[in-house]
Phi, psi and omega in degrees: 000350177292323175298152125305130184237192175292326186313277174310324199296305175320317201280317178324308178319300174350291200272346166273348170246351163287319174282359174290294143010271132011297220251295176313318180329292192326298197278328210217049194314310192256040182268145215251321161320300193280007176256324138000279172304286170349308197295288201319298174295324170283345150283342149296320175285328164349276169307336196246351163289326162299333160309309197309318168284342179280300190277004167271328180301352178280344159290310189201198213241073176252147188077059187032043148298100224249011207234115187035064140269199143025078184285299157348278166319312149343286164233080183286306210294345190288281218320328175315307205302302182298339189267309185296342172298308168298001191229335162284303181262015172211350184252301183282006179306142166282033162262322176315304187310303192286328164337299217261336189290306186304321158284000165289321165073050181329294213290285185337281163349276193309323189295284170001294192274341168296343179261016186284159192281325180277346172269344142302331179281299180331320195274285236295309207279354178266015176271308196287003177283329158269007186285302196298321246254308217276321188305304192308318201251357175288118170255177186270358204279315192274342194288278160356294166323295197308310180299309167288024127299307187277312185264031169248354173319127185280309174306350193277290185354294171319303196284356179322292206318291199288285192320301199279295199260337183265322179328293211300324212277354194261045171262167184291294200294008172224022157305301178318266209319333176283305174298283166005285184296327169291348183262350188261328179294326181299319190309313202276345154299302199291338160319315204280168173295333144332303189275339196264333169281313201279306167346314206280309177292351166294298159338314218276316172298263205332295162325313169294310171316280188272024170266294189093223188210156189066218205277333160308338173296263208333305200278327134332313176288312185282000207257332175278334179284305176299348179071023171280296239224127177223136192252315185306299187319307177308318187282357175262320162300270175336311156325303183282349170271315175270000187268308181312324186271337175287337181289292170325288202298346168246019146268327203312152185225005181194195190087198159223033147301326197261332160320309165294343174273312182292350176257006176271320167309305174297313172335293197312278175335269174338301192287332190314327184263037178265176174259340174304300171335304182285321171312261168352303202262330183300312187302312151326321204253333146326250186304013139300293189317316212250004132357178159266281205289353178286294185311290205302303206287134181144293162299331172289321173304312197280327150289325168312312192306302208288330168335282177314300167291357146294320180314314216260333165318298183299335178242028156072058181256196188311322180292320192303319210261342163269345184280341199266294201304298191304267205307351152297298158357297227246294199286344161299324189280345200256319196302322192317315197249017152247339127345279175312307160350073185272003174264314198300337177270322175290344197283265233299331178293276249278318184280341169289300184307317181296302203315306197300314184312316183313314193303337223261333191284311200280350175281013180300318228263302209278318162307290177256039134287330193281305153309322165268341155296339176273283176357272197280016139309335184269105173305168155012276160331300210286322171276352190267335207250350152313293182292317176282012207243309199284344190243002189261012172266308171318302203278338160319278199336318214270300180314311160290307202293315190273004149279349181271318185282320164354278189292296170354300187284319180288282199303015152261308152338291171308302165309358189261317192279331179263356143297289155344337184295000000 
């Protein structure tokens, strides 16, 4: 407000051709052009001295006029009043708000951005971030209990047995291989001292069995003091005789060794879909679970386990890195379909828009506070060259204009008077 602007430079003109004006009077008294001239320019200067004083009193004081001056300074507290009525009660109204909220289409927004790829890497590494944190100190203690809980349930039991172990074994491509495998477990019993004790001890019942009382006793007794009947001998033959035959019968490929594997296969089958079978395997799979040694290793897997996914955590290795993946996946997979989702979206619209709305009705408080704290930080100076700064192109236009029609109105006066004249 300090510059000369076009305004003043005009008005300076003004007041330089009113004294020209002024000077022509002097020299030239009845020439009716220099009164003329004379008329125009003082009513121009008139008008644009009188704008001058209209748009400075709204700033300030000019020529120290003290009476409806610096309107502005004055009535800061109306203007103050006035900016929190407009921008609390028309800009922040709820009807503006909720308008302008509705056409934003929030829930699209929100899917979008949830479905960007840095904010899918972002959700994934602060999951496994808290995983890796939380894993060292979780405990662990109820887990091992649940589970053998959940899998000592006599219907899970049942359903192994049938679904699973009798499913698998009665398909064609995994009979051989099932036999295969009973026959390598048979070999490696009787090899072993185990199997060779149970031989032994079979004989040794037998032998008791068909010995009695009297002279089968009595010849039974010399035939062993003399070493004709040897039991250890028998039981190594027969090892080696039932190993040779379980070996035969799952090479055999005709004959009636392979006659023997298949009705040893049918058998097998057959009894598996029996319910003694299912008993059985229930009674079994039962009292394992509830083992000492069922618990410990159930406890030693799961810590080896976490062990390991700590490990592999800390060094961002392959399991870290499909688990980072598998949960971009699933939260991608899940924005998608709530996204698709039109009840889930107008819900997510209806919920956003309140939330906002509300946030935007309780910042009316804050807004003008935040507004009568800026105001009335600003000195004088400072509000005046605020307002006049946004306006002063405007208000130069008003200053011109009142020098013009100034001269319009004089130099219509004048033609009214001096025609009367």
């Amino acid at each position: 407000m300090h510059k000369f602007n076009i305004a003043d430079k005009v008005l300076g003109a003004t007041f330089v051709l009113f004294g020209v004006a002024l000077f022509v009077q002097v020299l030239l008294p009845e020439n009716v052009f220099a009164k003329g001239f004379l008329f125009c320019s003082e009513a121009a200067l008139v008008g644009g001295i009188a704008d001058w004083f209209a748009v400075t009193a709204l700033f300030k004081k000019p020529l120290g006029f003290p009476w409806h001056t610096a309107l502005l300074p004055r009535k800061r507290r109306v203007f103050t009043d006035s900016c929190v009525n407009l921008v609390k009660h028309q800009f922040f109204s709820r009807s503006n708000v909720l308008k302008k909220i509705r056409k934003l289409r929030l829930s699209v927004r929100l899917f979008d951005y949830c479905t960007g790829p840095e904010v899918l890497k972002k959700a994934a590494d602060f999951l496994i971030t808290c995983a890796a944190k939380e894993l060292p100190h979780l405990s662990l203690s109820d887990l091992p209990k649940s589970l053998l809980f959940q899998l000592g349930d006599e219907a899970y039991a049942k359903d192994i047995f049938t679904k699973r172990i009798c499913a698998f074994l009665v398909e064609e491509k995994n009979v051989r291989p099932a036999f295969d495998y009973l026959v390598a477990y048979l070999n490696d019993y009787l090899a072993s001292e185990a199997g060779h004790d149970k031989i032994e001890g079979l004989l040794e019942d037998l032998q008791r069995e068909k010995a009695g009382n009297g002279i089968a006793s009595l010849m039974i007794s010399l035939g062993n003091a003399f070493n004709v009947i040897n039991i250890d001998e028998a039981t190594e033959l027969l090892q080696a005789k039932l190993q040779k035959l379980l070996s035969d019968a799952a090479m055999a490929q005709d004959g009636d060794l392979m006659v023997l594997r298949q009705k040893i296969i049918s058998q097998t089958i057959l009894l598996l879909s029996s319910e003694e079978a299912e008993t059985i395997f229930c009674e079994i799979w039962q009292r394992t679970l509830k083992s000492e040694e069922c618990a410990r290793a159930i406890n030693e897997f799961i810590e080896q386990n976490r062990q390991i996914v700590i490990a592999d955590f800390a060094s961002d290795g392959p399991l870290c890195a499909s688990l980072r993946k598998a949960i971009g996946v699933a939260l991608l997979q899940a924005a998608d379909a709530m996204k698709n989702d039109a009840a889930l979206a107008k819900n997510v619209d209806e919920l956003l828009c309140d939330a906002i709305n509300r946030a935007a009705l309780q910042a009316q408080d804050m807004i003008e506070g935040i507004i009568r704290q800026a105001i009335g930080s600003l000195s004088d100076e400072q509000l005046n060259e605020m307002v006049y700064g946004k306006v002063e192109q405007d208000l130069n236009r008003i200053r011109l204009n009142g020098s013009i029609v100034g001269t319009v109105i004089g130099l219509g006066l004048f033609i009214v008077m001096h025609f009367f004249e």
